[in-house]
Each structure stands twice: as C-alpha cells, then as structure tokens.
TIBAMI-13478 format. One record per residue (C-alpha): residue number from 1; residue in three letters; x, y, z. Coordinates in pm, 1 decimal, m for minus. Layout:
REM TIBAMI-13478
NUM;ALA;X;Y;Z
...
REM end
This chain:
REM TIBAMI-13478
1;UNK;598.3;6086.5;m1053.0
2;UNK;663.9;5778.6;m822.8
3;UNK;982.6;5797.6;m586.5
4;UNK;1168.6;5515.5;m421.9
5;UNK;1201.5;5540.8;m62.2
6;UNK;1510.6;5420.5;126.9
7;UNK;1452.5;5373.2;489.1
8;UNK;1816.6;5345.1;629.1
9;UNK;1938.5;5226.0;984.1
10;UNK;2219.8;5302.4;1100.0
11;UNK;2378.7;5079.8;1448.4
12;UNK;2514.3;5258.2;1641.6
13;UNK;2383.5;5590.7;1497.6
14;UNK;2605.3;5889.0;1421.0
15;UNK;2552.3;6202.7;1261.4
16;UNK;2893.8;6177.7;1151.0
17;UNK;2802.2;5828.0;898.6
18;UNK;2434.9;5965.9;784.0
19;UNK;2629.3;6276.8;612.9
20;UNK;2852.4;6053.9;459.8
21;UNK;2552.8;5822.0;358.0
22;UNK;2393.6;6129.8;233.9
23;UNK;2704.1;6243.4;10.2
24;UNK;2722.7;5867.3;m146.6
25;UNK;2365.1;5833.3;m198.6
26;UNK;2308.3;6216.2;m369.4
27;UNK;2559.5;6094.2;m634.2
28;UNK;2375.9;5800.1;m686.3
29;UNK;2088.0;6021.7;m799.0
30;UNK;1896.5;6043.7;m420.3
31;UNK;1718.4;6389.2;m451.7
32;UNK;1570.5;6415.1;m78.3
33;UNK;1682.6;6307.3;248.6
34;UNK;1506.3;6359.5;615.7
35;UNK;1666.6;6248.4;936.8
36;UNK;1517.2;5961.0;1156.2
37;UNK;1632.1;5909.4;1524.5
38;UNK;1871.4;5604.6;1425.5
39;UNK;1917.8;5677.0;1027.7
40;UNK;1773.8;5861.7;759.0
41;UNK;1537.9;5796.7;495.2
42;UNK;1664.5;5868.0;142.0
43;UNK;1440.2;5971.7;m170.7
44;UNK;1487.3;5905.1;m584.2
45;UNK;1222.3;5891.7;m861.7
46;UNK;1141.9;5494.6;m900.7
47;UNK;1275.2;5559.6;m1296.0
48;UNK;1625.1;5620.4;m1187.7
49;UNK;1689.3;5429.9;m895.8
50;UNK;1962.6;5132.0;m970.7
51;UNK;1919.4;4871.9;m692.5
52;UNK;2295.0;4740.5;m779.7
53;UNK;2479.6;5042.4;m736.1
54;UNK;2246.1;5112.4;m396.5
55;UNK;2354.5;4753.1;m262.6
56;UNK;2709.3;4821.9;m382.5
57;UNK;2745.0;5142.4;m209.7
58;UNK;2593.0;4990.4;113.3
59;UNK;2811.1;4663.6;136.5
60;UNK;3129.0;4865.0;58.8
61;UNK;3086.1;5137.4;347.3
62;UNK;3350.6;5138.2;587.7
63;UNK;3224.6;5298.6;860.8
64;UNK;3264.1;5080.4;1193.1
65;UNK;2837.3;5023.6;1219.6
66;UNK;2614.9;4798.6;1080.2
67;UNK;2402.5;4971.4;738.3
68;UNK;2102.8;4812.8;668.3
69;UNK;1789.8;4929.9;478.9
70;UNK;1404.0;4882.4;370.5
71;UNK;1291.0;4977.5;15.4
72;UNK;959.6;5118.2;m25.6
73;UNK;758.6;5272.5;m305.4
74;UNK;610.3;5651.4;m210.5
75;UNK;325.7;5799.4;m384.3
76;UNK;405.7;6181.0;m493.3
77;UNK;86.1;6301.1;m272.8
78;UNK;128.9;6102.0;16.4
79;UNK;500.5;6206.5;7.0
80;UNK;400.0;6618.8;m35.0
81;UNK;194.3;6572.6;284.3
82;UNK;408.3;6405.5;490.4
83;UNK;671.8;6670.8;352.7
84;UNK;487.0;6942.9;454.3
85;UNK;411.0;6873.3;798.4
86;UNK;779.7;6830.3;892.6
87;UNK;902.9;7124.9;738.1
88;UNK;959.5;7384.8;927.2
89;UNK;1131.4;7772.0;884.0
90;UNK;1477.4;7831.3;830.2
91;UNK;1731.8;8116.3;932.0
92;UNK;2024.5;8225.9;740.6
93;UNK;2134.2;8409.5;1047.0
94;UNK;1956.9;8747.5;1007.1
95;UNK;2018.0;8755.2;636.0
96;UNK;1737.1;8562.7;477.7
97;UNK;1451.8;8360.4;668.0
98;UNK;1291.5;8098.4;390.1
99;UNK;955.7;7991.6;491.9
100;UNK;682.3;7750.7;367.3
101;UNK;365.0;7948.3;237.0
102;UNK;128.3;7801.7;492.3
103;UNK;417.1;7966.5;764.5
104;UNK;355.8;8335.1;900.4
105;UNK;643.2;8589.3;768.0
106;UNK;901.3;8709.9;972.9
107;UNK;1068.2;9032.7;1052.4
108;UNK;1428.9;9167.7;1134.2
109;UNK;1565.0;8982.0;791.4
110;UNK;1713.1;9135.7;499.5
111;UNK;1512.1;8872.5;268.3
112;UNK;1248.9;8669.1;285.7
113;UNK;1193.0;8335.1;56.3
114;UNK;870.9;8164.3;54.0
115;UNK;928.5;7775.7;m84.9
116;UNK;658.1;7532.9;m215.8
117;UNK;832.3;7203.9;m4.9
118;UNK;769.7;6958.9;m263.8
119;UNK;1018.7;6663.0;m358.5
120;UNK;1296.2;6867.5;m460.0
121;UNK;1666.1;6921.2;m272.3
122;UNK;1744.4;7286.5;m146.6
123;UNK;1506.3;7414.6;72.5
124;UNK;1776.5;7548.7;306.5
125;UNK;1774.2;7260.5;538.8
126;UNK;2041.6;7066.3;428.6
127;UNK;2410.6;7242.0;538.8
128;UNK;2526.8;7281.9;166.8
129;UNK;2187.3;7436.2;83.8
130;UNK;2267.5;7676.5;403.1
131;UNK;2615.8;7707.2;311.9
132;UNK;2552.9;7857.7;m46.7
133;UNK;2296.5;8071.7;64.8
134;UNK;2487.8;8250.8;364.1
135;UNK;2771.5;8266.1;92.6
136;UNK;2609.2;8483.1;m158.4
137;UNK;2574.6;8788.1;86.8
138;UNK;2901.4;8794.8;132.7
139;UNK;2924.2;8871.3;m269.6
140;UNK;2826.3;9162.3;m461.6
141;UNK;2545.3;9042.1;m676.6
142;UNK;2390.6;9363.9;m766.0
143;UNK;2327.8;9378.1;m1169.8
144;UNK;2571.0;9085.5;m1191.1
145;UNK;2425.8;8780.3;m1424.1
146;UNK;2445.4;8451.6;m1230.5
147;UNK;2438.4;8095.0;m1329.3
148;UNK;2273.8;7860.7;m1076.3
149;UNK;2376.2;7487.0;m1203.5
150;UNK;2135.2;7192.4;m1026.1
151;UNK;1873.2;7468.9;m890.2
152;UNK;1646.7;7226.3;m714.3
153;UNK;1371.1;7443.0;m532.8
154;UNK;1507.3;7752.6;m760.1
155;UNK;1619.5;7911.2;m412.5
156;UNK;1983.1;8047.4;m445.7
157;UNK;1856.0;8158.9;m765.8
158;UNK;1574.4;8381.9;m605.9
159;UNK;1791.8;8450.2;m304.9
160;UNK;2082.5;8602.2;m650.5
161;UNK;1751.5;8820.8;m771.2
162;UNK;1648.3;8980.5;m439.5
163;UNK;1980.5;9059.6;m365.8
164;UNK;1972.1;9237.9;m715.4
165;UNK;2135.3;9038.4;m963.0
166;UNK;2042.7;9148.4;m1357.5
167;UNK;1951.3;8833.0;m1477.7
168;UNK;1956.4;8448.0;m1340.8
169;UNK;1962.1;8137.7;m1563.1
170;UNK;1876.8;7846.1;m1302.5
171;UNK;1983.8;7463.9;m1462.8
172;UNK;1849.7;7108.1;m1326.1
173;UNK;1857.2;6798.7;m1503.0
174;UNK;1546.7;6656.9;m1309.5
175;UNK;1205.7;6715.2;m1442.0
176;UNK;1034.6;6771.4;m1129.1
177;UNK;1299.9;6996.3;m950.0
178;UNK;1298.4;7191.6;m1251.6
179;UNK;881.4;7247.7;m1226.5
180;UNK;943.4;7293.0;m866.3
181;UNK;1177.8;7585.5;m907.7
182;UNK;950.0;7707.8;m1151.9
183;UNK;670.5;7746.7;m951.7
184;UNK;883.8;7878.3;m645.1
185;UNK;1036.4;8185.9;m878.3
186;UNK;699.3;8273.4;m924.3
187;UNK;590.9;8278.7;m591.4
188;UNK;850.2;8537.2;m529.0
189;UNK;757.9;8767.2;m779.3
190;UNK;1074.7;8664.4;m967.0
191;UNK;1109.9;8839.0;m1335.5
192;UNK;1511.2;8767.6;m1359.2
193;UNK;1493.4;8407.8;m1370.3
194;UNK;1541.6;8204.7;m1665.3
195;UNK;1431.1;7825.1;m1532.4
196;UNK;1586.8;7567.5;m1789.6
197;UNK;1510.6;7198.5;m1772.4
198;UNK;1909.8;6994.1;m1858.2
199;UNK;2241.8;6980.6;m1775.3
200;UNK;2581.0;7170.1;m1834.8
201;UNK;2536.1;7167.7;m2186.9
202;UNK;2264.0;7424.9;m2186.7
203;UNK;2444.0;7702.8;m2065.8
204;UNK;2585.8;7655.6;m2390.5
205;UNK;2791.7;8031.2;m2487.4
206;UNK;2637.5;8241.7;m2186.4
207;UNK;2881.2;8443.1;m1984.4
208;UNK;2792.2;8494.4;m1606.2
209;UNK;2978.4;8678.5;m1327.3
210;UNK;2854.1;8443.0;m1063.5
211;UNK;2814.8;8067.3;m1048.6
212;UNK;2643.5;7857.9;m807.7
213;UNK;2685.2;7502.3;m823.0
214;UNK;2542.0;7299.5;m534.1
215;UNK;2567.3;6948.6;m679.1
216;UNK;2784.3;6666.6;m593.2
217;UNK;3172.0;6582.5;m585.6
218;UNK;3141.4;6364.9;m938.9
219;UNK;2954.7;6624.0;m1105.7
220;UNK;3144.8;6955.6;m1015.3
221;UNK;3475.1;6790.2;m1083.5
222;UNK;3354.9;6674.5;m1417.4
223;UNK;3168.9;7016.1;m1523.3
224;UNK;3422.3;7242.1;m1372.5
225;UNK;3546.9;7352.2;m1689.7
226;UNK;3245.2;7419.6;m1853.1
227;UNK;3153.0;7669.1;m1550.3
228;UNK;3514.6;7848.5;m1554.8
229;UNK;3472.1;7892.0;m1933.0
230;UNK;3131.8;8023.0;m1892.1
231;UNK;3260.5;8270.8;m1584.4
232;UNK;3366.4;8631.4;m1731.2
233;UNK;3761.1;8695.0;m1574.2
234;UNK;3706.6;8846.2;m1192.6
235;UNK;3410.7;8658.2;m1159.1
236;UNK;3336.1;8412.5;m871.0
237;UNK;3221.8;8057.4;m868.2
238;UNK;3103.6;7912.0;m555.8
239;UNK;3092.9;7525.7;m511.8
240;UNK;2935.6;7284.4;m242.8
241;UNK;2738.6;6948.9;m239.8
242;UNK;3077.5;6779.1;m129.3
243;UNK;3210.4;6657.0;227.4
244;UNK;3496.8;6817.0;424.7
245;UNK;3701.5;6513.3;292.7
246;UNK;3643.9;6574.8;m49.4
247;UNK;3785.7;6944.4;m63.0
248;UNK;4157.3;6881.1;m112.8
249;UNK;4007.5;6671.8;m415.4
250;UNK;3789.8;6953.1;m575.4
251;UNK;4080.6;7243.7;m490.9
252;UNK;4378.2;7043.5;m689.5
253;UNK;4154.7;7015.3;m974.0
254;UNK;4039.1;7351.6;m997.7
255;UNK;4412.4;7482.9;m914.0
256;UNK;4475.0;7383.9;m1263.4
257;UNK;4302.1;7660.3;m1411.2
258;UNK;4314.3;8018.9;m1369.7
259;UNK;4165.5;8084.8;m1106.1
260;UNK;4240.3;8205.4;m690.0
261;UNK;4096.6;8033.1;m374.1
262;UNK;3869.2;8346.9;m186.3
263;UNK;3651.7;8137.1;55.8
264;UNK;3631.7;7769.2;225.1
265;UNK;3359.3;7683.3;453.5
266;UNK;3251.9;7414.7;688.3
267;UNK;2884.9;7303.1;822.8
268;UNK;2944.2;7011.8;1015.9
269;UNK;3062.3;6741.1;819.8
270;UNK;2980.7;6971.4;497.6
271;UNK;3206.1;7238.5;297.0
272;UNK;3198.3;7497.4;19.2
273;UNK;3454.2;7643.9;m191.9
274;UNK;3467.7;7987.1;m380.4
275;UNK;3674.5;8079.2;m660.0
276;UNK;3745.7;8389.7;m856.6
277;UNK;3873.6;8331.1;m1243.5
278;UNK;4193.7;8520.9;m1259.4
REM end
C-alpha cells in the first residue's frame, strides 16, 4: 500500500494548532501523524486521500498563523523504516510500558505490550491513544467481553485481554490497520481476540460490557447508538479521538440516551469520556 504524505508548516508554531490540525485531518481519513519542530507531517493511503477536502480544511482554519503544506508520495518500506527509528517506548505511568520488539523489556509494570510500529494509529503515543489505555485500569475488565471499535495497532484490545477480559472483538475499517492489529495480537500471545476487518455494522447483535471507541468526533457521534445498543445495562463505554472543545458536543448527544457520565479526561489539548448504560 502507497500513503500520501502531508508535510505541514505551521508559522508561528504551536502545539496548541498541530492538535487541532491533527483532529481535522484524522476525520478526513489521516491515519498517522509525527511531530516536526515547526509542524507535523500527516499520513493517508494514496486511495483515500481527497485533495479538495485537504485544501478546504486548510484555507478555512482559523487559527491566527499561516498553514501551508507539501504533498508527497511515501513508499510503505521506506515509511516502516523511517517509522521505526523514531519510535521509541512508552509509559502508562507504572501500569503498562508498550515497547517496539527490537526495544529491551522493562520491569516495575503491571503489563507489558510489545507493538509491530507499522503505518497504523495507536501505538500509545498519541494522548487519546494514552488516554484510553490509562482508562481501562481504572475498570474492572476481568471476564468482561469488550468491544474495541477502530483498533488500529490492536493495542487497547490486548491491553482488555491481559487485564483479563473473556473475550475481545477488535473493529477497523482500514485494511492495513486491521493486518497490523492482527499481527500485534499475536505477538502477545493473544487467544481472546477476535480481529474483524469493517465498520459498526459488524458488531452486528453482539453484546459487550465494555466499549472502546478511539475514533473521531464525526464518527462516535454518528455510531453512538449502535455502541449503546450493543452495551449490556451497567456496562461502560469509553470514548476519545475528540478535542477538549468537542466534549460538550459528544456529552449532549449521548445525554439523550440512558446512560450516566462516570469519567472525563484531559491530555493536553485532548479528552475522553466514559459512560455507563443505565
């Protein structure tokens, strides 16, 4: 597979504008994202990228800097290897350390997560990534089933079976996040893991007590029903991919089920919400 690279600059640079860049751009279909020292450089399969909505998303920002951007073509080898050298270990406090396999392992964690860093989002770098993960240790997982919608690298998913969940079906709608996470479930010695390549529809009449959904703004308020119908009554739903602005958005939508507000969270310019169905 051939991905699109967006090289964007950012004048004067913030941190502040390249997570709301980063939000835009991930609902545009942007799968990968790695900081430079004045922007970021942004990464979709060369199939789906749409160069109209990237230049209307651009020219509409309102940020108080100039945006402006290079588009290059990546090959998928030349993009693993650049990948791999900048990725480097990450800490979930001292709850889960999630290291590449050419990385030593680690002590004084309660987990350990090895990931493959290929092309896919949700290696634990980004905040919502971090976010989810620190989240599920503060639920009771153990022989719970658990829905991970847009699984990426598969890691919340093996992060729901180590901390002893009974079963995991793990969703994403992208072909080589969904090989990714494959390959990652089994380089954890994962046997509760049900990998499914699609979308919302597949979970289909499955009943979980947990779901994850690390996606986007668009998506969870569109699929939001279909996850609280698929959620048994107590059970939780945790939801992140969106911006700290966007949360009064995703809580009055979801306040018109039946449901209860147990936990909002903030990484920088990032947020997650968890639910429980009433």
């Amino acid at each position: 597979m051939q991905y699109s690279e967006v090289a964007i600059k950012i004048e004067p640079y913030s941190q502040q504008n390249a997570e709301i860049i980063t939000a835009l751009l991930a609902e545009l279909g942007f799968d990968s994202f790695s900081d430079t020292e004045n922007g970021l450089l942004a990464y979709i399969p060369k199939k789906q990228l749409n160069r109209s909505d990237l230049e209307s998303v651009i020219s509409n920002l309102t940020l108080g800097c100039d945006i402006s951007y290079n588009l290059n073509q990546v090959k998928e080898q030349n993009w693993n290897k650049e990948w791999e050298s900048n990725f480097s270990p990450i800490s979930i406090e001292n709850l889960c350390y999630i290291r590449a396999p050419f990385h030593k392992s680690e002590t004084g964690y309660k987990l350990e997560v090895t990931i493959e860093p290929k092309m896919s989002f949700g290696t634990g770098h980004h905040q919502t990534t971090w976010l989810m993960a620190r989240e599920i240790f503060s639920l009771d997982i153990k022989n719970k089933r658990v829905l991970d919608m847009g699984c990426g690298t598969g890691i919340l998913a093996i992060i729901a079976e180590k901390l002893g969940a009974s079963e995991v079906m793990a969703i994403d709608n992208d072909d080589w996040a969904f090989r990714n996470a494959e390959e990652n479930v089994a380089m954890n010695n994962c046997s509760k893991i049900t990998t499914i390549l699609g979308d919302a529809a597949q979970i289909n009449q499955a009943k979980f007590d947990v779901v994850l959904a690390n996606i986007n703004l668009n998506i969870l308020l569109s699929d939001f029903e279909t996850y609280f119908n698929s959620v048994t009554d107590g059970g939780k739903i945790l939801m992140s991919g969106i911006l700290t602005n966007d949360i009064e958005t995703l809580k009055a939508h979801v306040n018109r089920f039946r449901c209860k507000l147990i936990s909002e969270k903030k990484k920088n310019d990032w947020a997650l919400i968890a639910i429980e169905k009433m």
